[in-house]
MMTF fields as JSON, N, C-alpha, C and O atoms, coordinates in Angstrom:
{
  "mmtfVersion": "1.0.0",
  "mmtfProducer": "UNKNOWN",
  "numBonds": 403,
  "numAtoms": 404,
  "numGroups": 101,
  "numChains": 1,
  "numModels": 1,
  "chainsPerModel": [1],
  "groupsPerChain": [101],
  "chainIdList": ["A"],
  "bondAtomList": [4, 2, 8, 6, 12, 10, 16, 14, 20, 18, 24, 22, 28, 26, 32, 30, 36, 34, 40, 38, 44, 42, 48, 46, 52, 50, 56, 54, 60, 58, 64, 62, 68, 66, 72, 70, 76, 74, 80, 78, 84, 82, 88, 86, 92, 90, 96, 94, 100, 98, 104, 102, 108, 106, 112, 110, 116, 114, 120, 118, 124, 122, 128, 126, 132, 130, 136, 134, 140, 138, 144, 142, 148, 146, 152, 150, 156, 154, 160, 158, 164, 162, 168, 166, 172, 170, 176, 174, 180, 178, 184, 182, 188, 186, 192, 190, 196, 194, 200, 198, 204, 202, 208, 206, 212, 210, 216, 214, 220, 218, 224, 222, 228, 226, 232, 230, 236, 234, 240, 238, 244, 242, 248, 246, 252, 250, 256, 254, 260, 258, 264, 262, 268, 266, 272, 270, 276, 274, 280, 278, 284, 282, 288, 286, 292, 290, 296, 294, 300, 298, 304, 302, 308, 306, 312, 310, 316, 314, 320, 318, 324, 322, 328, 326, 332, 330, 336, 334, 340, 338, 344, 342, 348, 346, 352, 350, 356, 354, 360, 358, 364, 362, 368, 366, 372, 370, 376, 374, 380, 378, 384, 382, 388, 386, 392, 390, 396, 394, 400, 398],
  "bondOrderList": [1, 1, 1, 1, 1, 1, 1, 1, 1, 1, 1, 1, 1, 1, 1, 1, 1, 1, 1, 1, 1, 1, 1, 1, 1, 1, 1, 1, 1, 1, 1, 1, 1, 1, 1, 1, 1, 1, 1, 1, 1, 1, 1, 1, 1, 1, 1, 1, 1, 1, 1, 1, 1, 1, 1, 1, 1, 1, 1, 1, 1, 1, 1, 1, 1, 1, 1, 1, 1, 1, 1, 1, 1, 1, 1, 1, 1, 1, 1, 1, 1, 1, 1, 1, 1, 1, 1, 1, 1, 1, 1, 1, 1, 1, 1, 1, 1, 1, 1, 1],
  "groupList": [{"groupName": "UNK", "atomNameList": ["N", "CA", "C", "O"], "elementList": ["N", "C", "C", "O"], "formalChargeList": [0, 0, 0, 0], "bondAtomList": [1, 0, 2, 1, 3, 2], "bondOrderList": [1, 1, 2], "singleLetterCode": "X", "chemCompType": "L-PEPTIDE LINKING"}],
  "groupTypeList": [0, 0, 0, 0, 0, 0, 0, 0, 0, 0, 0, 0, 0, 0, 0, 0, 0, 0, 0, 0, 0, 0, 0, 0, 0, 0, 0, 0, 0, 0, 0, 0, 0, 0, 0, 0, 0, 0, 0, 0, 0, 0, 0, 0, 0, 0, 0, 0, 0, 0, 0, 0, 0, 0, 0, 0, 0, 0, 0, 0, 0, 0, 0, 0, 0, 0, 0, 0, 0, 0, 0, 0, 0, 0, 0, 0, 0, 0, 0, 0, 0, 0, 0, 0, 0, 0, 0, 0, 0, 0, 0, 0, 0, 0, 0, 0, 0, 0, 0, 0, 0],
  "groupIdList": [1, 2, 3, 4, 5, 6, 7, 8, 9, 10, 11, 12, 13, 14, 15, 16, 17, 18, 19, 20, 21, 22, 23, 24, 25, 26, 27, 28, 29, 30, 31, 32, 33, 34, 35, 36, 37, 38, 39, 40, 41, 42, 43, 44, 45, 46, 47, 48, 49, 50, 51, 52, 53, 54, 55, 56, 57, 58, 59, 60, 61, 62, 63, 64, 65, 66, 67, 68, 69, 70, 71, 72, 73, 74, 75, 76, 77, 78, 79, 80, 81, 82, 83, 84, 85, 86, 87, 88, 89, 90, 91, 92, 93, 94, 95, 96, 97, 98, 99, 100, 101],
  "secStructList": [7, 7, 7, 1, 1, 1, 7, 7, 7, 7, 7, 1, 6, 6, 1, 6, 6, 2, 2, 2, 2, 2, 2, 2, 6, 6, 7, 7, 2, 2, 2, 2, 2, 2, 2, 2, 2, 2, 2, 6, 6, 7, 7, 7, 7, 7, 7, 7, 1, 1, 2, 2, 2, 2, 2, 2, 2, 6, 7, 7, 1, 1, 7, 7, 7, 7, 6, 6, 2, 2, 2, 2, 2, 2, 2, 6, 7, 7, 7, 1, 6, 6, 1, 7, 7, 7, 7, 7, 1, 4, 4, 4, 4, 1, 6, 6, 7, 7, 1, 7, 7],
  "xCoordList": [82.843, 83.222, 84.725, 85.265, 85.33, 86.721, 87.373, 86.475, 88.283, 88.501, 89.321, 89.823, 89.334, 90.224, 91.464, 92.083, 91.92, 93.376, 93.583, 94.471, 92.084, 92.222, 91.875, 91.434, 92.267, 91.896, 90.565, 89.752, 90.335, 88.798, 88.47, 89.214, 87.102, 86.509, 86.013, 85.36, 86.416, 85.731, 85.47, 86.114, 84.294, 83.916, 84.633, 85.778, 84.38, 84.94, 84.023, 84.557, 82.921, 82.411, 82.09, 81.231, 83.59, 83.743, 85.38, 86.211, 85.703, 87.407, 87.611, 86.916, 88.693, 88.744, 89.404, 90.114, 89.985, 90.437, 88.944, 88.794, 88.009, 86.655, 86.294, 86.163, 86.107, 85.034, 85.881, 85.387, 86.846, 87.85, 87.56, 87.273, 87.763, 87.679, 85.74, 85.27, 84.974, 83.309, 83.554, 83.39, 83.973, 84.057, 84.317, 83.511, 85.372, 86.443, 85.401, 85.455, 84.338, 83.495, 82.111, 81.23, 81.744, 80.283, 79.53, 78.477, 80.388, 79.487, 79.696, 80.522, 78.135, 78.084, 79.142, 79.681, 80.013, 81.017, 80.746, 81.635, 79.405, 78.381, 78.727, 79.93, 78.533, 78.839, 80.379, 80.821, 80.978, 82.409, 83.059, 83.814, 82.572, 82.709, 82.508, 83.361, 81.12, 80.479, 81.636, 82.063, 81.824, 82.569, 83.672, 83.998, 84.25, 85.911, 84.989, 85.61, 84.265, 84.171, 83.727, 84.606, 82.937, 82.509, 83.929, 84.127, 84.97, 85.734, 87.373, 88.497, 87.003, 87.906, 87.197, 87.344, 86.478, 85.355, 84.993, 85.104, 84.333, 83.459, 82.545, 82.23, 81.452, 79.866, 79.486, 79.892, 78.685, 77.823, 76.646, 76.177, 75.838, 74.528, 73.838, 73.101, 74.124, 73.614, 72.192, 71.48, 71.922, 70.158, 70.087, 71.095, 68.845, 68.895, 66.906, 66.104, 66.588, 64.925, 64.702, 63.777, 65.533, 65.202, 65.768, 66.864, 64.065, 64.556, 65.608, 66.123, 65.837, 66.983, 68.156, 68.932, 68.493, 69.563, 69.662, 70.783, 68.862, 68.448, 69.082, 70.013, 68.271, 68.854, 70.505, 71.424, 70.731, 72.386, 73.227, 74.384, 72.726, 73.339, 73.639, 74.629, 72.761, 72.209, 73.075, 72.67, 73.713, 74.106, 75.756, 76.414, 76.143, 77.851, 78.45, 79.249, 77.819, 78.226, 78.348, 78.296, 78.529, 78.627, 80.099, 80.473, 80.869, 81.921, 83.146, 82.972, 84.195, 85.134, 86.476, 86.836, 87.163, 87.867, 88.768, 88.731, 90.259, 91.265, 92.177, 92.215, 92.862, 94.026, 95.02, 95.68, 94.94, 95.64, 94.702, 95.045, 93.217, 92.169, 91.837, 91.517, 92.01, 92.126, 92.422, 92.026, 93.758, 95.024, 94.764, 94.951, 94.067, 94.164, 93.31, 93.424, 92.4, 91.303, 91.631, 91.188, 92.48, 93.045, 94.244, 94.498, 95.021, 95.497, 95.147, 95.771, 93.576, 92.77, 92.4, 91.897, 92.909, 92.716, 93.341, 94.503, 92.522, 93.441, 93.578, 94.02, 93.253, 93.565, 92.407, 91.305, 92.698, 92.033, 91.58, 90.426, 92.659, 92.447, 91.646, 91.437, 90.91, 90.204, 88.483, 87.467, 88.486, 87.373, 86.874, 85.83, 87.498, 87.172, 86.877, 87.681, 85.576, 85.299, 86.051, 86.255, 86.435, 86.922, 86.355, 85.161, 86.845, 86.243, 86.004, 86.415, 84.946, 85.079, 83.868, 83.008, 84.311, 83.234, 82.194, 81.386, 81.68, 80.631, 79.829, 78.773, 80.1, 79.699, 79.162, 78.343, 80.098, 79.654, 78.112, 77.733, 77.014, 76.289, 75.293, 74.22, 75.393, 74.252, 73.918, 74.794, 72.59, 72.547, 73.22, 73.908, 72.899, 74.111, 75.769, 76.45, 76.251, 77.672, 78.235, 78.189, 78.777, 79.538, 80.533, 80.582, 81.323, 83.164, 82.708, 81.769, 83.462, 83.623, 83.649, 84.135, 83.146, 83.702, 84.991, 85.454],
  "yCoordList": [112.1, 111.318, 111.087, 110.608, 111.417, 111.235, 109.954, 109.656, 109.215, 108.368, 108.922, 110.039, 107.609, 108.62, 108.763, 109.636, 108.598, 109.009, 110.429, 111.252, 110.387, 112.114, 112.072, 112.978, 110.492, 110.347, 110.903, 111.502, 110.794, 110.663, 109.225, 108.279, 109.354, 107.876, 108.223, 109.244, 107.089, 107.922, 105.91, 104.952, 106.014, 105.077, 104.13, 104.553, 103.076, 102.696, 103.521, 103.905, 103.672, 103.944, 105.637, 106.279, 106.126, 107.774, 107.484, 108.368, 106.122, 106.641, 107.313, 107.018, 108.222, 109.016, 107.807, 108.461, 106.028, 105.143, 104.428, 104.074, 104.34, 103.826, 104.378, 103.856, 105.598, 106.82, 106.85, 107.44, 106.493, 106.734, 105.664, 105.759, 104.075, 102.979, 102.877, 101.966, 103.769, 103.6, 104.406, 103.679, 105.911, 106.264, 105.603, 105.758, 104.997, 104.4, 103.065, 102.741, 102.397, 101.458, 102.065, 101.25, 103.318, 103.47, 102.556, 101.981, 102.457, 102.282, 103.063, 103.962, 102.263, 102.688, 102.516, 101.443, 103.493, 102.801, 101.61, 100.762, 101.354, 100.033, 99.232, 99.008, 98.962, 98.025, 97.705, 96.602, 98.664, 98.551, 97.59, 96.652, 98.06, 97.252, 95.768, 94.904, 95.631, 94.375, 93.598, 92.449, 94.14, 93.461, 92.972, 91.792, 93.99, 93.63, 92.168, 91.108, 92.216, 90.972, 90.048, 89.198, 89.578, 88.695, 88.157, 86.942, 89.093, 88.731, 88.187, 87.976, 88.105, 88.002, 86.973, 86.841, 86.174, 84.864, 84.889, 83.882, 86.191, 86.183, 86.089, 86.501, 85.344, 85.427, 86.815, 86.972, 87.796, 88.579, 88.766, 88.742, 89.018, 89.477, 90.284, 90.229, 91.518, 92.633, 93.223, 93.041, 93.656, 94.275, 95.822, 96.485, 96.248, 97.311, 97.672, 96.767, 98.646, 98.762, 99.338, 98.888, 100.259, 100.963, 100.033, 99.513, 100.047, 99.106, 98.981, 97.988, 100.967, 101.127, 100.446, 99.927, 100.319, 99.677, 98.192, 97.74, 97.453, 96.11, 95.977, 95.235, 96.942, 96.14, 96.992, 96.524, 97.855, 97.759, 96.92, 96.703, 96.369, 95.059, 94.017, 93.288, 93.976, 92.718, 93.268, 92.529, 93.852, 94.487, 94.801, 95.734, 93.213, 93.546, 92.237, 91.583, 91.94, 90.58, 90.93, 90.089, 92.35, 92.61, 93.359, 93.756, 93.404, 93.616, 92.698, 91.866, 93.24, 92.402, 93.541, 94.326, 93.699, 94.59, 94.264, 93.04, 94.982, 94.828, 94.573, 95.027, 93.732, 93.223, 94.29, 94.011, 95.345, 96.785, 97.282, 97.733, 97.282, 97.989, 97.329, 97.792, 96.267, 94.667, 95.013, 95.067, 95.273, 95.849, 96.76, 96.76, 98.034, 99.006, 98.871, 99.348, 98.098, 98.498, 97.6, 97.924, 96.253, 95.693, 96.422, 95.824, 97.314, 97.75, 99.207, 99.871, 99.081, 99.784, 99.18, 99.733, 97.783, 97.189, 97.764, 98.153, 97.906, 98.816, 97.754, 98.206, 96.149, 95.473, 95.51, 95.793, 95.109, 95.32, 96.525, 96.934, 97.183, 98.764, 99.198, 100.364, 98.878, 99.649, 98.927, 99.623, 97.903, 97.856, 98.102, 97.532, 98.956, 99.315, 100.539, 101.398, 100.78, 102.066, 102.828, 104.042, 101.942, 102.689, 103.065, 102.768, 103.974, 104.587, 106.012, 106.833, 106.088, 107.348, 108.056, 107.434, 109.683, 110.385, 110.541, 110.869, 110.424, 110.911, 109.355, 109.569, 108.244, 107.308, 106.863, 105.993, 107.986, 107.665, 107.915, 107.676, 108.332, 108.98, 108.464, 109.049, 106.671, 105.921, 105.016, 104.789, 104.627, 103.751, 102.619, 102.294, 101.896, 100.56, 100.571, 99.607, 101.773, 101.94, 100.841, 100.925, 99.788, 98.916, 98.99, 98.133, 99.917, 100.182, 100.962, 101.759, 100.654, 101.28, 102.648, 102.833, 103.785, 105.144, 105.49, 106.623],
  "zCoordList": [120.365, 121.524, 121.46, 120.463, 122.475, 122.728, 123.565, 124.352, 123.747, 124.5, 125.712, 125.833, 126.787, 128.2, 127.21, 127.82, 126.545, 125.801, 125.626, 125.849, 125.002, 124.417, 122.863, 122.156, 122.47, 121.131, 120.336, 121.039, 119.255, 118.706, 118.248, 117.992, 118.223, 118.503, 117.315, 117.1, 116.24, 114.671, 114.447, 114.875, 113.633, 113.058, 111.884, 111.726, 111.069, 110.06, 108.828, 107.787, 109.058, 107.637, 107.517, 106.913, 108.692, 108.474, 108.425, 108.633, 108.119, 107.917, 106.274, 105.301, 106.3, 104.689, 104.229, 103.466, 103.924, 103.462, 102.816, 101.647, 103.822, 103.545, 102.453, 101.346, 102.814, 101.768, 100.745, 99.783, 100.581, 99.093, 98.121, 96.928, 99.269, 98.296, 98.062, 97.381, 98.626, 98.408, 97.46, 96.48, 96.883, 96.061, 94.401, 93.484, 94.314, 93.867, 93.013, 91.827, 94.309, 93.54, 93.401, 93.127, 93.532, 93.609, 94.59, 94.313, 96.143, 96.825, 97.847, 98.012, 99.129, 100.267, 100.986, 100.716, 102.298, 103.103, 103.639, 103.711, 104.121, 104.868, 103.319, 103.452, 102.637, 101.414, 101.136, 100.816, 101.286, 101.558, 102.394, 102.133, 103.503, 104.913, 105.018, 105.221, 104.828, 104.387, 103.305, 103.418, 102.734, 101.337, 101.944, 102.075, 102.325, 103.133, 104.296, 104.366, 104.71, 105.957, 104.8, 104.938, 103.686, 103.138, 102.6, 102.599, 102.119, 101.02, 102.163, 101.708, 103.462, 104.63, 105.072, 106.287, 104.587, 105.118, 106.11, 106.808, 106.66, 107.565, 107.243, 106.127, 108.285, 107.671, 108.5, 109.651, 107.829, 108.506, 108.314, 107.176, 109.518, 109.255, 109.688, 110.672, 108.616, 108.807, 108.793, 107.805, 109.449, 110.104, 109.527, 109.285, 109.362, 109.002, 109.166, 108.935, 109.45, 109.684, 108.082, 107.406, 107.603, 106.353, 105.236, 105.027, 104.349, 103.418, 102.289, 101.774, 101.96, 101.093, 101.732, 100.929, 103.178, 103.222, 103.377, 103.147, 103.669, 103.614, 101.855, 101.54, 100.819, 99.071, 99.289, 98.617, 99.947, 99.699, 100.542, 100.182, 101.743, 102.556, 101.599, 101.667, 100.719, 99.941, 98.659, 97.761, 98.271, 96.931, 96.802, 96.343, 97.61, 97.947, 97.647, 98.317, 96.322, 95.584, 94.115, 93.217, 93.916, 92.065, 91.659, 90.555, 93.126, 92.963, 94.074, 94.965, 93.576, 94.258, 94.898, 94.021, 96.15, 96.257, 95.759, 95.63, 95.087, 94.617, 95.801, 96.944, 95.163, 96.453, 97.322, 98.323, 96.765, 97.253, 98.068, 99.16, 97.628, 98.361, 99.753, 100.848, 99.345, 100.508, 102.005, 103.17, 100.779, 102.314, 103.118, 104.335, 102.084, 102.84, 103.992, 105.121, 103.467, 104.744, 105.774, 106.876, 105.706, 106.607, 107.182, 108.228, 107.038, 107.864, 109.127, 109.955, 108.502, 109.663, 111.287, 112.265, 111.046, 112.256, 113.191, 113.077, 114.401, 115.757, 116.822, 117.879, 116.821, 117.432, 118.225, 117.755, 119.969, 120.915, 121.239, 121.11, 121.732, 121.622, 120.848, 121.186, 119.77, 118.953, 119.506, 119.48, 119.829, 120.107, 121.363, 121.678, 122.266, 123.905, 123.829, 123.468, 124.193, 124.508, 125.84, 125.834, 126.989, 127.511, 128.275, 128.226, 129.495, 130.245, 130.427, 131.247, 129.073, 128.346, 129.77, 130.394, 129.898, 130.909, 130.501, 131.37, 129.196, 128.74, 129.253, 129.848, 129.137, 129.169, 130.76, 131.058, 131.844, 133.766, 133.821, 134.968, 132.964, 133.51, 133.122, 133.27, 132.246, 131.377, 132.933, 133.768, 133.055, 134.023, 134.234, 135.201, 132.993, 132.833, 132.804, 132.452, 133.216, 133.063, 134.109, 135.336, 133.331, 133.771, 134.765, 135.648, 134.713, 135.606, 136.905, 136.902, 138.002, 139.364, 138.892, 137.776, 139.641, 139.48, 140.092, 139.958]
}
């Protein structure tokens, strides 16, 4: 999926910064993620139907990120802009599409 920019629309737990610092601790990018919002005092509460990921939701309290690793993933923030899908074309053709054509 592309944005009207032209950009690519890539996830957090497919950025190569994610998958480095999941490497790095032997975890999931989703555990990663999680970690960075617990350890940024957010509360989250994450859902999951499969139970393997329910015990790795649950399995992001035996480590701690390093204050470098911290950063990095805080400077993945894209602001507003990052959370608008936009008025991507692929998206004109869902019933619920929100925007005027």
């Amino acid at each position: 999926m592309s944005s009207d920019q032209g950009g690519n629309c890539q996830t957090p737990m497919q950025d190569p910064v994610v998958l480095e610092i999941a490497k790095k601790y032997g975890k999931s990018p989703g555990q990663v993620l999680l970690r960075f919002l617990v350890q940024s005092g957010i509360a989250v509460i994450p859902r999951s139907s499969k139970p393997e990921r329910v015990k790795q939701n649950i399995d992001i309290f035996d480590f701690e990120l390093s204050e470098n690793d911290y950063n990095k993933l805080k400077a993945l923030e894209k602001g507003e802009a990052g959370r608008q899908l936009g008025k991507n074309a692929s998206l004109k053709k869902h019933p619920e599409y929100p925007f005027d054509s």
